[in-house]
C-alpha distance (Angstrom), angle and dihedral (degrees) to the residues before:
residue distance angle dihedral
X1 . . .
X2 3.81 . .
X3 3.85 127.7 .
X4 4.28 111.3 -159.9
X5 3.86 121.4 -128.4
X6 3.56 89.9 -108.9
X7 4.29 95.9 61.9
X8 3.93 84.3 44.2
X9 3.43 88.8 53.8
X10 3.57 101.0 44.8
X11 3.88 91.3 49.6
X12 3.51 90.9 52.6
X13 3.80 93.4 54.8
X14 3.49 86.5 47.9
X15 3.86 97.3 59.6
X16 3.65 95.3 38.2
X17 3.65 82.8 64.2
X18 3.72 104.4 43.3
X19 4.24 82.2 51.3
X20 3.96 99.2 36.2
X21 3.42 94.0 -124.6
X22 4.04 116.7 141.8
X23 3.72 97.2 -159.4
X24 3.83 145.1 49.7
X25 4.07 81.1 -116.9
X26 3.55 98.0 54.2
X27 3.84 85.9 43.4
X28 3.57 91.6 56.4
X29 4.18 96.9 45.6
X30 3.44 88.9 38.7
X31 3.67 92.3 59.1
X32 3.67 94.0 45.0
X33 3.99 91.9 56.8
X34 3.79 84.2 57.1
X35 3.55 97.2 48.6
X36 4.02 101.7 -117.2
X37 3.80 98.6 119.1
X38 3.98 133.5 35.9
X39 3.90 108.3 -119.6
X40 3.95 88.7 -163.1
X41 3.54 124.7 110.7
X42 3.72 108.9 -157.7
């Protein structure tokens, strides 16, 4: 299964949105404040 640059894109815009974020780093720390990712590195 493959997803195109354009639907990644397009998701993306859509959840910086629903979180007021205005970048793919605000996204990202965003998203760690709320719990949905794992900021760790090991």
């Amino acid at each position: 299964m493959s997803v195109s640059e354009a639907t990644v894109k397009v998701y993306m815009g859509r959840l910086m949105n629903r979180l007021e974020v205005r970048d793919r780093v605000q996204l990202l720390i965003r998203s760690a404040q709320l719990g949905l990712v794992d900021p760790r590195l090991d």
